[in-house]
N, CA, C and O atoms as CSV, one atom per row, in Angstrom:
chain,resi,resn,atom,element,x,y,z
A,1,UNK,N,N,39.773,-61.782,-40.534
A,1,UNK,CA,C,40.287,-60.520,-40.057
A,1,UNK,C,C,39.387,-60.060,-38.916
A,1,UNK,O,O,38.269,-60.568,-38.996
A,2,UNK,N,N,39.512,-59.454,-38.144
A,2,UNK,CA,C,39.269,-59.280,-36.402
A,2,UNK,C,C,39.288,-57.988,-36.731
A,2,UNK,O,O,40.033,-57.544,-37.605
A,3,UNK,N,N,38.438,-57.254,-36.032
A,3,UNK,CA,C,37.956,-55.509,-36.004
A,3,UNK,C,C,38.211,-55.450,-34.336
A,3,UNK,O,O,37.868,-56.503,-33.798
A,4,UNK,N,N,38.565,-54.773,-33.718
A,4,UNK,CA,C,38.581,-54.644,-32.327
A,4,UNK,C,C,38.336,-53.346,-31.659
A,4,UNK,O,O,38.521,-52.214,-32.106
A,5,UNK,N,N,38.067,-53.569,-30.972
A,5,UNK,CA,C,38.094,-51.624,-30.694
A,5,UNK,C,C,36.617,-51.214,-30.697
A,5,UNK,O,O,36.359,-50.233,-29.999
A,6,UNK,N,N,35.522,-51.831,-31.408
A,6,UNK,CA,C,34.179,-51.077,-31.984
A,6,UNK,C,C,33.009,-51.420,-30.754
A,6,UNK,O,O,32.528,-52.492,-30.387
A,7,UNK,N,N,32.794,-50.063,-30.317
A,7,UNK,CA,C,32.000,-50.018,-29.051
A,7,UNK,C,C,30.979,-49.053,-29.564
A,7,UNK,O,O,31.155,-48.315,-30.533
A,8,UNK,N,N,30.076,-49.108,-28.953
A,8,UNK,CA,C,28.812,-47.856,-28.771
A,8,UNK,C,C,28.768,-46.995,-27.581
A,8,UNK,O,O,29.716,-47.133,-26.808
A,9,UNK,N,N,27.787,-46.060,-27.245
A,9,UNK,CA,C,27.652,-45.455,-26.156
A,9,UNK,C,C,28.076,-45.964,-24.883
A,9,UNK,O,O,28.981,-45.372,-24.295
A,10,UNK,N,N,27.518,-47.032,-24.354
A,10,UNK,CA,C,27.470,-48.065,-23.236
A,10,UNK,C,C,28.293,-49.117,-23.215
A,10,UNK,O,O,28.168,-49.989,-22.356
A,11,UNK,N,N,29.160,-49.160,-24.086
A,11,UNK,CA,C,30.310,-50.308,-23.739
A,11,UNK,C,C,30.314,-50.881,-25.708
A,11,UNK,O,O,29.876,-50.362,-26.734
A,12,UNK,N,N,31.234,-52.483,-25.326
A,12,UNK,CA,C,30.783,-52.829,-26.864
A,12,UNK,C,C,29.495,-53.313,-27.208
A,12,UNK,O,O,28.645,-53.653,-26.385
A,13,UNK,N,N,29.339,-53.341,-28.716
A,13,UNK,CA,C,28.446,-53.462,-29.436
A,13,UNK,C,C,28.091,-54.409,-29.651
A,13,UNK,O,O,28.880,-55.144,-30.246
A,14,UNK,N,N,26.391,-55.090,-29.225
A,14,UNK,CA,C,26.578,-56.795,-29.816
A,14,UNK,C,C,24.691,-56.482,-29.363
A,14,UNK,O,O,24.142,-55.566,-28.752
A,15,UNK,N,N,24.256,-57.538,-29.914
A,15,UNK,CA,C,22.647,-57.832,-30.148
A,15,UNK,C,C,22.135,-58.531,-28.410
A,15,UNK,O,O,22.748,-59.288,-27.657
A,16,UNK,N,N,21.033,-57.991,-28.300
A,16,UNK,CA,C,20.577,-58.133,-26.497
A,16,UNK,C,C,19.535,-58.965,-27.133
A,16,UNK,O,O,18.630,-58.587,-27.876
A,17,UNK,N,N,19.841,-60.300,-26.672
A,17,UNK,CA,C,18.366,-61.218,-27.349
A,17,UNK,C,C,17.401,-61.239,-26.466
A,17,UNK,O,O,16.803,-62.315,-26.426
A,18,UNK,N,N,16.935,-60.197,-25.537
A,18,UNK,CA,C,16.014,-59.920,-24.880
A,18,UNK,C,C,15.615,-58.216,-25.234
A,18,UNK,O,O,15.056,-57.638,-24.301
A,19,UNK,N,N,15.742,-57.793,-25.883
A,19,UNK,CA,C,15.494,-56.799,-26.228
A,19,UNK,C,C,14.519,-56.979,-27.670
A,19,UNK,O,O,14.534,-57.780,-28.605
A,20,UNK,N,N,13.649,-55.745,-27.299
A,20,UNK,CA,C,12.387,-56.341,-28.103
A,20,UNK,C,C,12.657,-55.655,-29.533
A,20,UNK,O,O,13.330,-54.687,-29.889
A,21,UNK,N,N,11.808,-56.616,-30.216
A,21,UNK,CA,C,11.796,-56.416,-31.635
A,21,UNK,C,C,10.782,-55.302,-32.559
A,21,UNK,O,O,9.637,-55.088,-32.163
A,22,UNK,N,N,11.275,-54.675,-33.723
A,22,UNK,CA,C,10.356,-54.260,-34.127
A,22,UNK,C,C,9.053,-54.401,-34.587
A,22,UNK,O,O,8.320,-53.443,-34.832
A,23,UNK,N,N,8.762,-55.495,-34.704
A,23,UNK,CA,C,7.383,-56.450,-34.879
A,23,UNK,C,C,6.849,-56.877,-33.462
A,23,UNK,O,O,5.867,-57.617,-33.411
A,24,UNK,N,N,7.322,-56.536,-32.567
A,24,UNK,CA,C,6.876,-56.765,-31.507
A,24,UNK,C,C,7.184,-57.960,-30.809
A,24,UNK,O,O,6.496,-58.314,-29.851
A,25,UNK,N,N,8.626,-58.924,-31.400
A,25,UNK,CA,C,8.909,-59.831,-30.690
A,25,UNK,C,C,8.225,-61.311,-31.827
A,25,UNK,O,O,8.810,-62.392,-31.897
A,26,UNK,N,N,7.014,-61.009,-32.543
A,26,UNK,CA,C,6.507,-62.211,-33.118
A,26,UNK,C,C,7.569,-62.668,-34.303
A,26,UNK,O,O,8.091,-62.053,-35.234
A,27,UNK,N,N,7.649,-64.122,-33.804
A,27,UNK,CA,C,8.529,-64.954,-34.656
A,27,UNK,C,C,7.967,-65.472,-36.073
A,27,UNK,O,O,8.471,-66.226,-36.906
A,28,UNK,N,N,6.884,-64.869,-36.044
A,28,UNK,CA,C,5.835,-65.691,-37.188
A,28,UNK,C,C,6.771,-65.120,-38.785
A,28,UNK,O,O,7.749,-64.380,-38.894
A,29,UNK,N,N,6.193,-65.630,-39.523
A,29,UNK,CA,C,7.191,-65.390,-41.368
A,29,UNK,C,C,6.192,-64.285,-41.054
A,29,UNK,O,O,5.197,-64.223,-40.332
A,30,UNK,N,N,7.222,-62.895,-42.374
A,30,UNK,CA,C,6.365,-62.152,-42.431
A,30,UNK,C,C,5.405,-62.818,-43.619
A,30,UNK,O,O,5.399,-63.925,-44.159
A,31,UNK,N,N,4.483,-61.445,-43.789
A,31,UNK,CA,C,3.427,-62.209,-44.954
A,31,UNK,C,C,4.162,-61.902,-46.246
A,31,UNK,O,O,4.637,-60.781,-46.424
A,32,UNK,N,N,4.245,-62.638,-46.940
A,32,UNK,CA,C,4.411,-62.864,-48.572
A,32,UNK,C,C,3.794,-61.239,-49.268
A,32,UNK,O,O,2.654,-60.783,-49.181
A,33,UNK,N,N,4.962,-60.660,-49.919
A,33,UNK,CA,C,4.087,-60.115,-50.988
A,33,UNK,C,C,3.609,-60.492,-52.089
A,33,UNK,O,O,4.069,-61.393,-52.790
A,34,UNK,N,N,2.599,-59.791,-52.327
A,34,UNK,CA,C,1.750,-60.719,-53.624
A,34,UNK,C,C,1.935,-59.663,-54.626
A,34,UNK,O,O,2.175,-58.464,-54.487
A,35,UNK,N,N,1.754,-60.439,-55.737
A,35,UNK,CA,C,2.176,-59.946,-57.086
A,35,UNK,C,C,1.199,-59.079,-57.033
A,35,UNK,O,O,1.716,-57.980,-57.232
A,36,UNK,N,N,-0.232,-58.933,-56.833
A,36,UNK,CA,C,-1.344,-57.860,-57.182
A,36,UNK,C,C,-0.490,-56.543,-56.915
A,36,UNK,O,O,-0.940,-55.632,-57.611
A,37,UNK,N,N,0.342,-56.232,-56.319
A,37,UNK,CA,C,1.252,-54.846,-55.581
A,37,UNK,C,C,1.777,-54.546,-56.915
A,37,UNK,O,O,1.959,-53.363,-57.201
A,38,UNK,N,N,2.024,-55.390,-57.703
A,38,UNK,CA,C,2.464,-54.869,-58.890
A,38,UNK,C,C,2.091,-54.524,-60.088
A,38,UNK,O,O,2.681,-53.995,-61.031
A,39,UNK,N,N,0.803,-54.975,-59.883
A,39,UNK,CA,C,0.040,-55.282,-61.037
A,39,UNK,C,C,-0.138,-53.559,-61.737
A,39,UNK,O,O,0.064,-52.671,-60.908
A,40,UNK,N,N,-0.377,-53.248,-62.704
A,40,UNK,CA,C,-0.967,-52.275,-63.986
A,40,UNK,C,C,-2.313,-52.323,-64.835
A,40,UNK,O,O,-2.522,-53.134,-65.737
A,41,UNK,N,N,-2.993,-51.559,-64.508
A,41,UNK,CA,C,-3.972,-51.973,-64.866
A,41,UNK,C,C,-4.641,-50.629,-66.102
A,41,UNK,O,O,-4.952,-49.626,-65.461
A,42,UNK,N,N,-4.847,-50.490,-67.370
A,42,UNK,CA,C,-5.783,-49.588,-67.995
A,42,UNK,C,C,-6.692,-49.838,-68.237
A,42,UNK,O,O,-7.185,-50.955,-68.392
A,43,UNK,N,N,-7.402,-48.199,-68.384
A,43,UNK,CA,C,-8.752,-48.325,-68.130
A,43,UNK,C,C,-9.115,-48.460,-69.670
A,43,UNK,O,O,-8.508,-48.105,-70.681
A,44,UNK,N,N,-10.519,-49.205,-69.446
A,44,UNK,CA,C,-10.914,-49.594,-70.477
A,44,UNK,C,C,-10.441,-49.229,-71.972
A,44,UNK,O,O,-10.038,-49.987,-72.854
A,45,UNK,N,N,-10.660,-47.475,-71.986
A,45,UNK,CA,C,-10.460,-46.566,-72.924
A,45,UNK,C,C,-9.168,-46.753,-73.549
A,45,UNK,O,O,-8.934,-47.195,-74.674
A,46,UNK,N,N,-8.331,-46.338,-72.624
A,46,UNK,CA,C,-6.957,-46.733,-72.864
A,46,UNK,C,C,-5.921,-48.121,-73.956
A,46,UNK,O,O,-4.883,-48.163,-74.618
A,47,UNK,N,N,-7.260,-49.219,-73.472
A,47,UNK,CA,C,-6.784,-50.534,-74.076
A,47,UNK,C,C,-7.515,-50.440,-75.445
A,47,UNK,O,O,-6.954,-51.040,-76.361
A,48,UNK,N,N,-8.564,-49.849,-75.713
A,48,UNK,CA,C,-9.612,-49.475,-76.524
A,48,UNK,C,C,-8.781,-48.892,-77.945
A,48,UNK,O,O,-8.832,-49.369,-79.079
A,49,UNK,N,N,-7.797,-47.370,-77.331
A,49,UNK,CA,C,-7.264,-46.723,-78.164
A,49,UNK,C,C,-6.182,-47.347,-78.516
A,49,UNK,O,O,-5.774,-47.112,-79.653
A,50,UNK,N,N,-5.373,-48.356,-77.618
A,50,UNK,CA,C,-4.349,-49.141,-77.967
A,50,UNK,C,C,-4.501,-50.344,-78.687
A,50,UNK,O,O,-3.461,-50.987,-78.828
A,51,UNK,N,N,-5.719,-50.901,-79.268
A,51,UNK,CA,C,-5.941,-51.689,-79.890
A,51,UNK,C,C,-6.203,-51.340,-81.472
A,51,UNK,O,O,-5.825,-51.954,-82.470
A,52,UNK,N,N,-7.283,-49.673,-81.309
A,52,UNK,CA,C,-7.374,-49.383,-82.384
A,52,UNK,C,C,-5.629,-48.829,-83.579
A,52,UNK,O,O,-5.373,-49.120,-84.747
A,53,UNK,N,N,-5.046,-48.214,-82.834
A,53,UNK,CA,C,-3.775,-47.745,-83.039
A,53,UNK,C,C,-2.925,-48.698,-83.608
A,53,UNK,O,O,-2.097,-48.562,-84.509
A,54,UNK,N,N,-3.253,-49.708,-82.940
A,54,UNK,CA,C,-2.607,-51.047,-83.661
A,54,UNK,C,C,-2.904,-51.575,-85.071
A,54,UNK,O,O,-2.101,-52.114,-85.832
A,55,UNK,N,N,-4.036,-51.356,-85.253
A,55,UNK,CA,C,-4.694,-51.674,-86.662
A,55,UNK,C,C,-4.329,-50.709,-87.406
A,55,UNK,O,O,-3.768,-51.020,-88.457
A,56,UNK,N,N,-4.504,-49.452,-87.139
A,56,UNK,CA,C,-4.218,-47.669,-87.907
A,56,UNK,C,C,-2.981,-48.166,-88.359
A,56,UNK,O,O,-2.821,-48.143,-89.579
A,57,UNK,N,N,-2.135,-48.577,-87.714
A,57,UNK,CA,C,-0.359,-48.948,-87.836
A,57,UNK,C,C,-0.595,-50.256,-89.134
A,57,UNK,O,O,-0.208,-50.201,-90.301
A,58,UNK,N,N,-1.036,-50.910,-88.735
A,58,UNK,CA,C,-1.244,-51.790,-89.683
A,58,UNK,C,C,-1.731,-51.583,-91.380
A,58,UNK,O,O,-1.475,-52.244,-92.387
A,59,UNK,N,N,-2.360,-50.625,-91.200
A,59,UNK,CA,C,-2.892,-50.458,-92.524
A,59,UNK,C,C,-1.592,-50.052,-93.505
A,59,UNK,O,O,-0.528,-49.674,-93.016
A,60,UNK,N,N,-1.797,-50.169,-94.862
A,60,UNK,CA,C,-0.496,-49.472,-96.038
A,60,UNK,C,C,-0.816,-48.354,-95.832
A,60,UNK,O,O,-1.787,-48.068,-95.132
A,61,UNK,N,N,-0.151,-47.597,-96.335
A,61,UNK,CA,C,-0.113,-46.120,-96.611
A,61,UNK,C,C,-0.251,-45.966,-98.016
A,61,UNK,O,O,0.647,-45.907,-98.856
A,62,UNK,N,N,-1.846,-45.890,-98.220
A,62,UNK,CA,C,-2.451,-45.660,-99.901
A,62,UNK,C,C,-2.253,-44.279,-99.665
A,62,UNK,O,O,-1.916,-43.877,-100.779
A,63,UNK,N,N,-2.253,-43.533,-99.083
A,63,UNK,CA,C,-2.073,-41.754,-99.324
A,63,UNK,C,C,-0.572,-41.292,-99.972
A,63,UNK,O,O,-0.443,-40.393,-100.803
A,64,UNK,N,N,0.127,-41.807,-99.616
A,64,UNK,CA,C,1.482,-41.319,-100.077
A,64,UNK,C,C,1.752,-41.430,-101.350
A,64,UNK,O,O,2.576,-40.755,-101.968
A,65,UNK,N,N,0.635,-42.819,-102.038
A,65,UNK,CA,C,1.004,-43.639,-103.528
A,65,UNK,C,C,-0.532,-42.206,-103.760
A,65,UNK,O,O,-0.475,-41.516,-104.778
A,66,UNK,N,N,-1.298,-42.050,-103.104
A,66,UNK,CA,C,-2.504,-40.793,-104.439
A,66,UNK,C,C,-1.673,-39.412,-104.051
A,66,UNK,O,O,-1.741,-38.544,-104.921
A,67,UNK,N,N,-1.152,-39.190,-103.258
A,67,UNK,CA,C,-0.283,-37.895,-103.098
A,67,UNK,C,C,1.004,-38.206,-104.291
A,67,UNK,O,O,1.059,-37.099,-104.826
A,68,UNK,N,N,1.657,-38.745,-104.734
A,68,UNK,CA,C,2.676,-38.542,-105.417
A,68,UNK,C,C,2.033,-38.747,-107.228
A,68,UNK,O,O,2.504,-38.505,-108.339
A,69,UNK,N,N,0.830,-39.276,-106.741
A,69,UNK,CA,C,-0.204,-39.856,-108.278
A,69,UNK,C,C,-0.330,-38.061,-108.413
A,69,UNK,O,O,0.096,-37.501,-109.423
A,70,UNK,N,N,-0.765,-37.523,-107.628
A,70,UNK,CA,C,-1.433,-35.820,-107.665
A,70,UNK,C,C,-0.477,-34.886,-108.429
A,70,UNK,O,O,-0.502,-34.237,-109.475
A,71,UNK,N,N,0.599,-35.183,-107.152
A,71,UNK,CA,C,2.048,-34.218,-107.484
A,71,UNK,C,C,2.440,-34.521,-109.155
A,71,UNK,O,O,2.580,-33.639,-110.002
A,72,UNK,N,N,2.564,-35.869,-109.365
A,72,UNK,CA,C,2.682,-35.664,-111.331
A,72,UNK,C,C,1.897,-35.165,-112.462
A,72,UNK,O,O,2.177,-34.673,-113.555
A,73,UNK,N,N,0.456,-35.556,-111.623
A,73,UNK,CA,C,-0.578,-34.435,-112.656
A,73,UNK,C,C,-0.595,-33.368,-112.376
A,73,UNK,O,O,-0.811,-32.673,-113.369
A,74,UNK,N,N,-0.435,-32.631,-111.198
A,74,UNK,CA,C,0.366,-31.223,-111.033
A,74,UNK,C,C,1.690,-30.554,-111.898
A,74,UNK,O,O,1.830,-29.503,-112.523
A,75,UNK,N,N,2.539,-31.659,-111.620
A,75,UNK,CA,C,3.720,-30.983,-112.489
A,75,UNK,C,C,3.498,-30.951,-113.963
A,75,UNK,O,O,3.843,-30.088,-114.770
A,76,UNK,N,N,2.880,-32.019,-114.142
A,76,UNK,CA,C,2.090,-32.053,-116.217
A,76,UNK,C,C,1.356,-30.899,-116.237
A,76,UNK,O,O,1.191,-30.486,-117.385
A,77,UNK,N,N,0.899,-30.284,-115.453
A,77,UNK,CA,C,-0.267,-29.351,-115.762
A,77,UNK,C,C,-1.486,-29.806,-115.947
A,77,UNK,O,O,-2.236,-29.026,-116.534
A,78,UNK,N,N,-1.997,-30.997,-115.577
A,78,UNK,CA,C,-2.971,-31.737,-115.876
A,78,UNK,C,C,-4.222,-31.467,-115.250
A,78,UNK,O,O,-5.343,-31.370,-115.751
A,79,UNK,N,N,-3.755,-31.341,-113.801
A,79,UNK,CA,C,-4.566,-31.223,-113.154
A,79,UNK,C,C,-5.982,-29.743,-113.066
A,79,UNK,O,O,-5.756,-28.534,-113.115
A,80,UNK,N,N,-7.132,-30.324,-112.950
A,80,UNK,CA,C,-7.951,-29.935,-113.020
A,80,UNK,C,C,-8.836,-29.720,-111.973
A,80,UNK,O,O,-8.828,-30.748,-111.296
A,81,UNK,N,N,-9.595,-28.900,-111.499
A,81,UNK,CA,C,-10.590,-28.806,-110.280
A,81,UNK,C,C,-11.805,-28.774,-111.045
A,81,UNK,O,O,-11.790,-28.186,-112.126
A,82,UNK,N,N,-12.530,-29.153,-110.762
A,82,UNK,CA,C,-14.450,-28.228,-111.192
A,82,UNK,C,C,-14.481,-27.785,-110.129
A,82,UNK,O,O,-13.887,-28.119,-109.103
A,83,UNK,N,N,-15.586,-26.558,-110.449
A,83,UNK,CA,C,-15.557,-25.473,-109.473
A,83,UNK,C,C,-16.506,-26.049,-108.201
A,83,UNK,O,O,-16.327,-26.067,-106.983
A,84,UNK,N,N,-17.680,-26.545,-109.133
A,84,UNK,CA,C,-19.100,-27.526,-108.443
A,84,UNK,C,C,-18.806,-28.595,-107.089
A,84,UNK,O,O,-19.327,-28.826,-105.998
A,85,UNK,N,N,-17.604,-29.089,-107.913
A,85,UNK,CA,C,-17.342,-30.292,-106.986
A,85,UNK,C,C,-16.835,-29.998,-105.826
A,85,UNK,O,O,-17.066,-30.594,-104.774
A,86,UNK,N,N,-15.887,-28.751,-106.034
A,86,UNK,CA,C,-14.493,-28.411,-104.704
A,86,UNK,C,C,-15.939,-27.445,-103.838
A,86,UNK,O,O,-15.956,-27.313,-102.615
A,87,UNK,N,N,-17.049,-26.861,-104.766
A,87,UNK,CA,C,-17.916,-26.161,-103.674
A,87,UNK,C,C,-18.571,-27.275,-102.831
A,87,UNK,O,O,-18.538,-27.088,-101.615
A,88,UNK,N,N,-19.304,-28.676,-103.385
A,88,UNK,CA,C,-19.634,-29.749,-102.562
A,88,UNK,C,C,-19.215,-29.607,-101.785
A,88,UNK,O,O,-19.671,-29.230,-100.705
A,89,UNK,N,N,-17.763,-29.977,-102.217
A,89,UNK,CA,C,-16.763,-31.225,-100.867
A,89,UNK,C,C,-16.464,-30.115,-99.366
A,89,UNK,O,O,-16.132,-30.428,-98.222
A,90,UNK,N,N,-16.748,-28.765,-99.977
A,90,UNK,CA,C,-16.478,-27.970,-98.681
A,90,UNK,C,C,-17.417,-27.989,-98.256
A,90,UNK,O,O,-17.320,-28.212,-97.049
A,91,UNK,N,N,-18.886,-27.813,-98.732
A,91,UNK,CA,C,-19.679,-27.366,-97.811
A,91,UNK,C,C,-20.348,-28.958,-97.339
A,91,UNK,O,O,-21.339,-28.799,-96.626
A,92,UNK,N,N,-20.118,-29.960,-97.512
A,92,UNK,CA,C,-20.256,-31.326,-97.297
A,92,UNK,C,C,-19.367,-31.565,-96.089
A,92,UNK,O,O,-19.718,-32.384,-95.239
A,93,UNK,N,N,-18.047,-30.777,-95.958
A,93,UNK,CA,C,-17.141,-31.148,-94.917
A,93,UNK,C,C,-17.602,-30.108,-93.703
A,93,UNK,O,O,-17.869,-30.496,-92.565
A,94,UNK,N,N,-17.642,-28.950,-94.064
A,94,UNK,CA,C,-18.467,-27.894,-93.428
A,94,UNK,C,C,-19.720,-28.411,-92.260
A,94,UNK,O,O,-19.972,-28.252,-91.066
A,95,UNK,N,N,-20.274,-29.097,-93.415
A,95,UNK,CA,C,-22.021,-29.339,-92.924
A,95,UNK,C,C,-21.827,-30.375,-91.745
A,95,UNK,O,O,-22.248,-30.324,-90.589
A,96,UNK,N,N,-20.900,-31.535,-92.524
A,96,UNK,CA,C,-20.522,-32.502,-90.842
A,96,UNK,C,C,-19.695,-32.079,-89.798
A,96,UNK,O,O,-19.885,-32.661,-88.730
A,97,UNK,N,N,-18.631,-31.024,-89.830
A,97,UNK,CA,C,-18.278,-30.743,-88.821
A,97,UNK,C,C,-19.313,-30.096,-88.116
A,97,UNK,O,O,-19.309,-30.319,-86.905
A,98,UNK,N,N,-20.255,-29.307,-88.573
A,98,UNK,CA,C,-21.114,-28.235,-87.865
A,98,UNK,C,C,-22.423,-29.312,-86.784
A,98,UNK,O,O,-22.943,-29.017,-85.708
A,99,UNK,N,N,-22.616,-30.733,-87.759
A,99,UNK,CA,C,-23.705,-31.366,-87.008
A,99,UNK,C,C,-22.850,-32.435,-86.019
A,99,UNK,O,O,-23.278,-32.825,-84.932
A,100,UNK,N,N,-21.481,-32.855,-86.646
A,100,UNK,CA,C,-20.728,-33.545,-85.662
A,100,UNK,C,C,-19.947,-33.049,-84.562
A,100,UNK,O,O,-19.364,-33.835,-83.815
């Protein structure tokens, strides 16, 4: 199929092979891009926390099996505190947040 008719400013439209190029005329290949342009890189930390996270994931979930162990000696009425111990464990949790 034939288009006819299609002109520009100055007459029709067609490529001036003396008219210079945007590279300046050089015929050379351009240069290759290299994969480094693509590359991704994290910082240390990053791969650090993504490794540990991986293991965290990995582990069972023993809390859910002593949380539902709790909740039945709760509902029995079983459950018991000492007063001594729950004062420890606070001021033990207390004491390391305050030096950590």
């Amino acid at each position: 199929m034939a288009i006819d008719g299609i002109s520009g400013k100055n007459g029709p439209l067609g490529v001036d092979p003396t008219e210079t190029r945007p590279n300046g005329g050089d015929k050379t290949k351009p240069k290759p891009i290299t994969r480094e342009q693509d590359r991704v890189s994290l910082s240390q930390d990053r791969q650090e926390f993504a490794r540990i996270r991986e293991l965290v994931d990995q582990l069972p979930d023993v809390r859910s099996a002593r949380i539902e162990e709790l909740a039945r000696v709760i509902h029995r009425g079983a459950y018991e505190v000492d007063a001594l111990d729950l004062a420890d464990a606070i001021i033990q949790k207390n004491w390391i947040n305050l030096m950590g």
